[in-house]
Structures are given as C-alpha cells and as structure tokens.
GUFI-850578 format. One record per residue (C-alpha): residue in one letter; x, y, z. Coordinates in steps of 0.2 Angstrom, whole numbers, plus 5000, padded with zeros to 4 digits. Layout:
// GUFI-850578
A / X / Y / Z
...
This chain:
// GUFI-850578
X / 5081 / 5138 / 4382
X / 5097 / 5137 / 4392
X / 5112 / 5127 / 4386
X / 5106 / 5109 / 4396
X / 5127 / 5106 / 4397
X / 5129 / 5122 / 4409
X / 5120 / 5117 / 4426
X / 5111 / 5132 / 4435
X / 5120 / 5138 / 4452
X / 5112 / 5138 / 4467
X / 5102 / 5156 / 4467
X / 5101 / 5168 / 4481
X / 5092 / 5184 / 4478
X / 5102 / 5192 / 4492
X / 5116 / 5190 / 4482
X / 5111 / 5199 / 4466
X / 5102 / 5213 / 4477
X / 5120 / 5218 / 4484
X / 5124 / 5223 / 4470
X / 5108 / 5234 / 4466
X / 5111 / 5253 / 4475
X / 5091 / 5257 / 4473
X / 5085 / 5240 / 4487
X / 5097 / 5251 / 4499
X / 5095 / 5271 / 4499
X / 5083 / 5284 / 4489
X / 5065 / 5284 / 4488
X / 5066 / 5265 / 4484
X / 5074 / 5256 / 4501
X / 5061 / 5249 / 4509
X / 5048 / 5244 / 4497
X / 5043 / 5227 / 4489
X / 5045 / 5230 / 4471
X / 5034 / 5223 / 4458
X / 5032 / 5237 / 4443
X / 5048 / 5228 / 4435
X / 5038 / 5226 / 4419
X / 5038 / 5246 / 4419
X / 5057 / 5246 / 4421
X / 5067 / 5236 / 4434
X / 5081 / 5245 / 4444
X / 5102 / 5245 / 4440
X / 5113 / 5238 / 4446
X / 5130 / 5247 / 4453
X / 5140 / 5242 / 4437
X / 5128 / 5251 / 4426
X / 5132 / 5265 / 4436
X / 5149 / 5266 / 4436
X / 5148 / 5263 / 4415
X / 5138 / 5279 / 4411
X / 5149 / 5290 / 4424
X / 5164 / 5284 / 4420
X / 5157 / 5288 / 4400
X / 5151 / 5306 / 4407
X / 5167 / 5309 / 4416
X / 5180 / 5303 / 4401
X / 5172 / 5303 / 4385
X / 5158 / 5313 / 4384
X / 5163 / 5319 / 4368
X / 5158 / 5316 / 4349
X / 5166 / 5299 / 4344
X / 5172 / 5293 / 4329
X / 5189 / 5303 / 4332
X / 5206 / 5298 / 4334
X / 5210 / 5310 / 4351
X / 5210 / 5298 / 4364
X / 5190 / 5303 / 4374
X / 5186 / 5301 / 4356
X / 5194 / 5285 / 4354
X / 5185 / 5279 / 4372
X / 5168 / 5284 / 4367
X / 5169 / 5274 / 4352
X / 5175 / 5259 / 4361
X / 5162 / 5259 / 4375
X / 5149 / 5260 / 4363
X / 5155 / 5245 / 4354
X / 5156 / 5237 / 4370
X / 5138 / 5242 / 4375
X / 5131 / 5235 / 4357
X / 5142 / 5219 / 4361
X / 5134 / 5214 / 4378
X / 5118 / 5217 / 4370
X / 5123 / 5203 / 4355
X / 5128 / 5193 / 4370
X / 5111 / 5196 / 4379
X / 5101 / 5193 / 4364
X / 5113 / 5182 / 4355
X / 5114 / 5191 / 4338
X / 5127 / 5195 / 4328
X / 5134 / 5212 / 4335
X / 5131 / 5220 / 4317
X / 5113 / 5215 / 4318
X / 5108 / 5227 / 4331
X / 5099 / 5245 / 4332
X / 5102 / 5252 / 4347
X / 5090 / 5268 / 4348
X / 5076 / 5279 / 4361
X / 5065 / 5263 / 4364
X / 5057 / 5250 / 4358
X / 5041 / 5260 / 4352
X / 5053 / 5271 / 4342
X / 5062 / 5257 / 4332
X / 5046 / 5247 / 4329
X / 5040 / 5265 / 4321
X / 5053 / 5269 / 4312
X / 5057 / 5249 / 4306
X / 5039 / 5250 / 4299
X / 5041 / 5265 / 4289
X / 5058 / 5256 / 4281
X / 5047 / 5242 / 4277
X / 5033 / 5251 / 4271
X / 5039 / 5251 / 4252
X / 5039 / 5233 / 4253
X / 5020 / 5233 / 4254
X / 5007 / 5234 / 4238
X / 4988 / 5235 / 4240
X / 4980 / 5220 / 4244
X / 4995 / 5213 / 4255
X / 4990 / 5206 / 4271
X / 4999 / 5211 / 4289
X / 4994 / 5200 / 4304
X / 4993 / 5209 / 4321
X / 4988 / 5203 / 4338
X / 4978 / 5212 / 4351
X / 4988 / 5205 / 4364
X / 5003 / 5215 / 4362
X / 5007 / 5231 / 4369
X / 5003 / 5247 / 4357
X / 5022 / 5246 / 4350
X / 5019 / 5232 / 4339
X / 5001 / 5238 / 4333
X / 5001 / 5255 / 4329
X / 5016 / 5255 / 4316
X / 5009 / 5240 / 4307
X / 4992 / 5245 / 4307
X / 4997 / 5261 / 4301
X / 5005 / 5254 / 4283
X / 4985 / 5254 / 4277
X / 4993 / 5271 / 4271
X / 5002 / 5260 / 4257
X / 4985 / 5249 / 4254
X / 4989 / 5236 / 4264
X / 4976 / 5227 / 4274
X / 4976 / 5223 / 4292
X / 4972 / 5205 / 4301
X / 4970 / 5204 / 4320
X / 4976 / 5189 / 4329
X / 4964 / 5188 / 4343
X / 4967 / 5182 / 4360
X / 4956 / 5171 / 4370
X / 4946 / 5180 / 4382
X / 4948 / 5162 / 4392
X / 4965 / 5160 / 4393
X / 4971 / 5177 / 4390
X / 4984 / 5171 / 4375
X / 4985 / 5169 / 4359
X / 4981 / 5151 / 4349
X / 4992 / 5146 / 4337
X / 4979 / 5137 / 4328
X / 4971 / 5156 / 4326
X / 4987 / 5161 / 4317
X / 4986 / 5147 / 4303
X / 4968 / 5151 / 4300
X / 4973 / 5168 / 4297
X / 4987 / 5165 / 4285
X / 4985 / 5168 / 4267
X / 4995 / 5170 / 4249
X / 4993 / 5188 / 4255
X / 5001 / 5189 / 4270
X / 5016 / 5196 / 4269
X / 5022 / 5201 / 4288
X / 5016 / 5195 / 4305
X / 5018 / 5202 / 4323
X / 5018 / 5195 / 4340
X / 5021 / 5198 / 4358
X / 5036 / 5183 / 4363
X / 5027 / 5187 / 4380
X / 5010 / 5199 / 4384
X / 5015 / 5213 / 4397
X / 4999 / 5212 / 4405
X / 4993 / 5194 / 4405
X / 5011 / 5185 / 4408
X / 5005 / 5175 / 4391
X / 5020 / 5167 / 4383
X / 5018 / 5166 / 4364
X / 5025 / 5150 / 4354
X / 5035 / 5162 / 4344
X / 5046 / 5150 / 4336
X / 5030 / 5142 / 4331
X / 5025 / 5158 / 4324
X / 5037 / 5163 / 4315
X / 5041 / 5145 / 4306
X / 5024 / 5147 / 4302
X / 5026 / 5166 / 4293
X / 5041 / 5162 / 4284
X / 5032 / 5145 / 4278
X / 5021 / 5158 / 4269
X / 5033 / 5171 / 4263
X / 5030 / 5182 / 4276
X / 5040 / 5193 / 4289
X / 5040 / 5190 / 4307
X / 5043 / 5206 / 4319
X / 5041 / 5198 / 4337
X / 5037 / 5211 / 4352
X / 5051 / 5203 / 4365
X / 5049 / 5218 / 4379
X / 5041 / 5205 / 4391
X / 5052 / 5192 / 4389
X / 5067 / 5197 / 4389
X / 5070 / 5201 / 4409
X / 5062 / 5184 / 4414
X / 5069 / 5172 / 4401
X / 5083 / 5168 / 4388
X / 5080 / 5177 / 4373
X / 5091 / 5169 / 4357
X / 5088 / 5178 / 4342
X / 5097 / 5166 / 4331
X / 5089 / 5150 / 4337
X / 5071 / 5161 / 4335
X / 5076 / 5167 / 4318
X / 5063 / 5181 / 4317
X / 5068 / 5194 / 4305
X / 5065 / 5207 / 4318
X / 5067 / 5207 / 4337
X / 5064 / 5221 / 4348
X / 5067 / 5221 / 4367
X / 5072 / 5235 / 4380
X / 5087 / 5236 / 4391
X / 5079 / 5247 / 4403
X / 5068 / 5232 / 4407
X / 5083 / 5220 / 4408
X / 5093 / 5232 / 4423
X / 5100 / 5244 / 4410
X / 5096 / 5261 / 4405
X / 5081 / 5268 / 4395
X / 5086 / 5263 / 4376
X / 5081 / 5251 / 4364
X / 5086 / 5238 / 4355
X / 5081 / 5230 / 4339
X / 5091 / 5215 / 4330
X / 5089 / 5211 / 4313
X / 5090 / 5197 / 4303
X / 5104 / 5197 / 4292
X / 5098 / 5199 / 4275
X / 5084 / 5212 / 4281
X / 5093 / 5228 / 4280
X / 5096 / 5230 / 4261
X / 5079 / 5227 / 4260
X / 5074 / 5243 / 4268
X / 5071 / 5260 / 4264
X / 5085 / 5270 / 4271
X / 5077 / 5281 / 4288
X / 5092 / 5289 / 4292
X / 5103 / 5306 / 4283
X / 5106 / 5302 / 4262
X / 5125 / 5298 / 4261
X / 5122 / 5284 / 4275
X / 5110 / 5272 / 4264
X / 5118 / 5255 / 4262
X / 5129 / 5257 / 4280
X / 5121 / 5241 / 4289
X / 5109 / 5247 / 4301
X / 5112 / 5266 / 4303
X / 5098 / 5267 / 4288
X / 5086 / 5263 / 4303
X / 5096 / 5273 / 4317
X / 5091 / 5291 / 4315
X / 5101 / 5301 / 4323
X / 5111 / 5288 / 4331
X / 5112 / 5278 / 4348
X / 5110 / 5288 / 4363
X / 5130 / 5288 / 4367
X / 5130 / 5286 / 4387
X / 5115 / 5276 / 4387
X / 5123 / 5263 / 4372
X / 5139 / 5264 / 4382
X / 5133 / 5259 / 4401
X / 5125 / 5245 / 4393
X / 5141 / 5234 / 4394
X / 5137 / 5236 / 4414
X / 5123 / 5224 / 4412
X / 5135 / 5210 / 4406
X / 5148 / 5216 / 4421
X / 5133 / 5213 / 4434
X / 5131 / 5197 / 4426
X / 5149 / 5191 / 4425
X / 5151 / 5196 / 4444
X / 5135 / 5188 / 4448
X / 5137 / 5173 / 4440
X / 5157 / 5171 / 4450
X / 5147 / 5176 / 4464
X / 5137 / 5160 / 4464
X / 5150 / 5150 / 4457
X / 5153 / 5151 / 4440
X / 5170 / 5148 / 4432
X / 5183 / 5163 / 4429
X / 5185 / 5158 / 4414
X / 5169 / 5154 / 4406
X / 5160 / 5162 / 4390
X / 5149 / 5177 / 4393
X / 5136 / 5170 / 4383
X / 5138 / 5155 / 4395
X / 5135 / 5165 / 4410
X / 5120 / 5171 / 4401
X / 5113 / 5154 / 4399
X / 5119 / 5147 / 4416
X / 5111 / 5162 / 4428
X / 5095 / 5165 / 4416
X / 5092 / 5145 / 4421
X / 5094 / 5150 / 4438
X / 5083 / 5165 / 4435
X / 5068 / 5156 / 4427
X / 5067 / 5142 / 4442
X / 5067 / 5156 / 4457
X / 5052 / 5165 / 4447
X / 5044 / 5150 / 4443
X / 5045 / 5148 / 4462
X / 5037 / 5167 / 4466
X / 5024 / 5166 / 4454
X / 5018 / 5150 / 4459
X / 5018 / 5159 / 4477
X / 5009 / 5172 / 4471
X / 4995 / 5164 / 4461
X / 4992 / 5151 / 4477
X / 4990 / 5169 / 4489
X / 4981 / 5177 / 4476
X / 4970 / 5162 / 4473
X / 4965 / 5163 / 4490
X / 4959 / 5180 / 4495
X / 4938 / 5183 / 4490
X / 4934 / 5193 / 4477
X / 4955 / 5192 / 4466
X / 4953 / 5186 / 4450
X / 4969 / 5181 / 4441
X / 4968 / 5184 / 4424
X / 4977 / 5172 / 4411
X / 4985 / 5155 / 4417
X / 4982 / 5152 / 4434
X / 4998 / 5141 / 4436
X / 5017 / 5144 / 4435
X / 5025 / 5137 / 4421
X / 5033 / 5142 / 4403
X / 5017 / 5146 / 4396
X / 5017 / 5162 / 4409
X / 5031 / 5175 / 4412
X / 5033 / 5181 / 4433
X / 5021 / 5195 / 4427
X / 5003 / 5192 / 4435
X / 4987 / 5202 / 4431
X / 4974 / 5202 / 4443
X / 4955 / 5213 / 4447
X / 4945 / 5213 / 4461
X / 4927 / 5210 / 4461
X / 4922 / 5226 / 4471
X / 4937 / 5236 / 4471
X / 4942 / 5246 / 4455
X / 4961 / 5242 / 4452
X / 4964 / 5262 / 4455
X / 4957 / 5257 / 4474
X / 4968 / 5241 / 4475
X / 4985 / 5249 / 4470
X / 4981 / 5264 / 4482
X / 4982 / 5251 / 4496
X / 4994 / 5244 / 4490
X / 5005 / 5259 / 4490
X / 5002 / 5262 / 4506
X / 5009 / 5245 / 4514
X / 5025 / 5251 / 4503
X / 5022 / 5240 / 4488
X / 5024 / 5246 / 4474
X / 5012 / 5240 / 4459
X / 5002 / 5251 / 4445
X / 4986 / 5247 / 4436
X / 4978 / 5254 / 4422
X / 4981 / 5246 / 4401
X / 5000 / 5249 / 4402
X / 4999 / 5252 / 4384
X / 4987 / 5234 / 4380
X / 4974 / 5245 / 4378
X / 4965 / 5234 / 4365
X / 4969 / 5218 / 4376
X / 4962 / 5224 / 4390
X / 4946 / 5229 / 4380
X / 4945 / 5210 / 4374
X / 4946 / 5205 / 4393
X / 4929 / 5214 / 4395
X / 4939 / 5225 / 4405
X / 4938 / 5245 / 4411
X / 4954 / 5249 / 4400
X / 4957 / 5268 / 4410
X / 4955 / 5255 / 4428
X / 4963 / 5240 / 4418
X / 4970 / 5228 / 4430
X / 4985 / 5229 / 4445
X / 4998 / 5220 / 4438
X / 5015 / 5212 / 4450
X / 5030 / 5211 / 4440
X / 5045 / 5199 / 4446
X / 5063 / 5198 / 4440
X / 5076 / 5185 / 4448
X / 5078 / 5202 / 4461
X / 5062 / 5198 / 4469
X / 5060 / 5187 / 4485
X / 5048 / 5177 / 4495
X / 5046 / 5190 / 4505
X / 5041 / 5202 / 4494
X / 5029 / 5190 / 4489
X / 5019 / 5190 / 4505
X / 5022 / 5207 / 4509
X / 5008 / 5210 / 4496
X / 4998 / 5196 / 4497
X / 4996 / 5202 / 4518
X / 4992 / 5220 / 4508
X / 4977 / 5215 / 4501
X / 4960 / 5219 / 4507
X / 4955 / 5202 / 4512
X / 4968 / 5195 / 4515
C-alpha cells in the first residue's frame, strides 16, 4: 500500500493526458480507451527515451567509445526505474520479450529443482503465462494441483490454497490480480503461506501492476513478473527475483555466463532500446507528480507511492461508476465483485444475456469505444465461468488516464441503455 506519511495530490486526469501524444493525433484521438489491460498508451517521455537511444547509441554496449558508453548507461537507467517501480533491488531484475517468455524460461531454470512426486499448485484464474510453464514440469515427474476459482465470486479462496498444501508442495503460482475478473489475490497471504511449507512463490503481477503499488520486497515472493507495456512503457518484460534465487537456477543463457546474477535467465539479453526507454516511465512520473504538486526534491520511490495513492482513489471512483451503469442496463451481467474496492482492480468483465460478447464489442466500436472480448489468454477461467471461451466476455480496462467521461461514453454505447 502507499507510504500513509506521503498524502496523495489532488488528481486530474487532464493533467496526466497532456502528457500522452496518442489521446491527441493518430488513429487513437477521439476514442474512449478501455483495452489498457491489453497495453495502455505512452507517454511523450517514453518517446523521447527510445529516439534519443535510436539516434545516439544505437550501437552494442559494453564498450568504452562514447554511444557505447551511452547505451550502457540508459539501459542501467531503464532497469533502475523499473527497481524503483517495483521496488526491487536493481540486481534483482530480468528485463526480457515479455512476461510469458520470462515465466517459460524461469520454469525451465527451475525445473532441475523438481523430483517425481513433488507438488506445483496452479490457479485457473490466471492468465496462460503462469500455467502452461508450470504445468509443463510433469516432464520432470512433478504433479500438478489446481487452485480453483469460485464460479460465485470469480476469485480465488485462500482457505482453497491451505487445503491444497502439502509436505510435497514445493512451488506455488498466483495471479496478484485476474486479467479478466479484476479479482485481486491476497498474495502476501499466499506466499506467507507457500514459504510456511517450503515452497516457492511465483506471483503473475501483469494485472496489478498499472492500477496499484506493486512492492516486491514487502510481498517477498521469490519471483515477480509484470509487464512495462501495460504500465505506459514499451513491450518488454520484467521479472524480479528474490535474492537468493538465482544460484539456485539452472543457467538458461550462453556457458561462460553461469553464475552472472541474472543473465543465466536473460537469453540473449534485454531488448536494448526497449530496456532504455523504460526510464521514460519514471520521467512521466516525476513531471506528473510536480505537475500536481509534489516536492522538487522528493524521492522517486516517493513519487511512486504518492501518485499511485492518487491513482487507486480516481479508479476506485470510475469502476464504482461503471459497475452502477452497468448494473443498470437489462440483460449485463458483471462478472466477479459487483463493488469497487481493493478486492477488484479498474478491470470489469461483463456478458450480455442475448447478445454474444463479439455483437457487444462491435457496437461498441462503433460509438468509438474501444474494448475487446474473447479469453484474453484465461482460457481455463473463462471455461470455469461456464463461459463460451472463443466469445469470452467484453472486458473495460481503466488506468489513472481514464475519465468520467469515458465512463459514460460507454455505458450510453450499450444496447439498452
């Protein structure tokens, strides 16, 4: 949660959209934005980090000539603001092609670690990332328990996870939030929980991480995964690691770099433009933060926790919007909590009771809103929802960039409204 010592500024999202060239030219001026959860838009300091990296040191790093020598310290500073966004230790952190990738590759690292008979615990809640590697370490005999969702509530019960846990377990995985059903786990809960019986904890944080503070040390999972390109920054990435969880890894990367930190789990290394405009995330931040008042002087980290306060109150606000419009148009049915509040990230999943999700997001579309529907890569949760997964369900994604307005541009889009 935010540091209670440094007291959220007044938000505006007009101020933070300034800063966003998408809301204003392109193929993207003039429509109400809700696919955030697919990948939310950039703002202008992003930009201007990956073409100053393409202009001046779009070269190999690691040398002493000076683009060389600028390469190398813009990706440092892109793996830096990510420690600051996640706060991890800098060292800590895999920056690679996506989330899905790193969860693939960090499986087959730990898949030495696994014997026949040992237990892995995976939801079917989460999105496919944080299934398929896991379920796919049978190959070294180990045996697979799913942590179910409630059809009711759409989430997962903790008390489901104790009942699950054995002397056998030996790692468990969980969505921090659901991509489809806004569900937010009690991941700390969880993860106490694994480590109380030996186990590893891997939590899925994609769905959190543009909506609410993520702090990997306070959370202490042994792996955290989230991606920048959902979080205003480009398509990469990023896994941070618990400390004493790389020498425990079979090495993924070229021979003579076993025992480098995390470059065992980098193959082929960081994507270098990608890795460098990352530090444009924290710019945006910084400016937005002074925008609204912050101190010149303050802690990036600060900013972080200050503006993410400010974040999670205006979404609270939208979703709550949202689920009251949605709630009353005949024949919408919400799926998961039917109330705003920090059991549910700003992303809403609903169906219509006549209309297949394909027909809703067509209409939709049409007014210049722009939504998608279909599994979104929770193809087993949407199965457990009793659910089409092909038509799956039209699913609004907010971020602090959002406004009231947007809000009722859809709700007045809907058929019956």
């Amino acid at each position: 949660m935010p540091d209670a010592n440094a007291a959220a500024p007044a938000f505006d999202p007009a101020v933070a959209r300034a800063r966003f060239p998408a809301f204003r030219t392109g193929p993207c001026a003039g429509w109400a934005f809700f696919e955030n959860a697919g990948g939310t838009y950039v703002p202008q300091a992003v930009l201007d980090r990956l073409t100053r990296f393409m202009i001046e040191a779009k070269v190999q790093p690691g040398a002493p000539f000076p683009a060389s020598a600028l390469a190398s310290a813009m990706i440092a500073e892109g793996t830096a603001a990510m420690a600051t966004m996640a706060n991890a230790p800098v060292d800590t952190l895999v920056i690679g092609a996506d989330t899905s990738t790193n969860l693939h590759v960090l499986a087959n690292a730990l898949a030495p670690l696994f014997e026949p008979g040992d237990e892995i615990i995976v939801t079917n809640l989460d999105h496919e990332a944080n299934i398929t590697p896991w379920r796919r370490l049978t190959r070294v005999g180990a045996t697979i328990r799913e942590w179910r969702l409630d059809p009711e509530t759409a989430a997962l019960d903790i008390a489901d996870l104790e009942s699950l846990l054995t002397e056998n377990t030996r790692l468990v995985c969980l969505p921090h939030a659901s991509n489809v059903t806004g569900a937010v786990s009690d991941a700390a809960h969880a993860v106490r929980l694994a480590h109380e019986a030996g186990a590893l904890a891997v939590v899925d944080g994609v769905s959190f991480a543009p909506h609410a503070l993520v702090d990997v040390m306070a959370l202490n999972a042994d792996a955290y995964a989230f991606s920048p390109y959902k979080v205003f920054g480009p398509h990469v990435g990023v896994l941070a690691l618990r400390p004493e969880l790389p020498g425990r890894l079979e090495n993924q990367n070229h021979m003579f770099l076993a025992g480098k930190g995390t470059l065992p789990l980098n193959p082929g290394g960081p994507p270098h433009e990608l890795a460098a405009a990352l530090a444009g995330i924290t710019d945006y931040l910084e400016a937005l933060d002074r925008d609204l008042g912050g101190g010149p002087d303050d802690a990036p980290r600060t900013r972080v926790e200050r503006l993410f306060g400010a974040f999670e109150a205006h979404q609270e606000a939208l979703t709550a919007r949202l689920l009251a419009g949605l709630h009353a148009i005949p024949g919408i049915r919400v799926i998961g909590a039917q109330e705003a509040g920090t059991h549910r990230s700003p992303t809403v999943a609903f169906v219509h009771e006549r209309l297949s999700s394909r027909d809703i997001a067509s209409t939709l579309h049409a007014r210049k809103v722009a939504v998608r529907h279909g599994n979104f890569y929770a193809w087993r949760a949407i199965e457990a929802l009793g659910l089409d997964p092909d038509d799956g369900i039209v699913r609004a994604s907010m971020v602090h960039t959002n406004t009231a307005e947007d809000v009722d541009r859809l709700l007045d889009a809907l058929p019956g409204a």
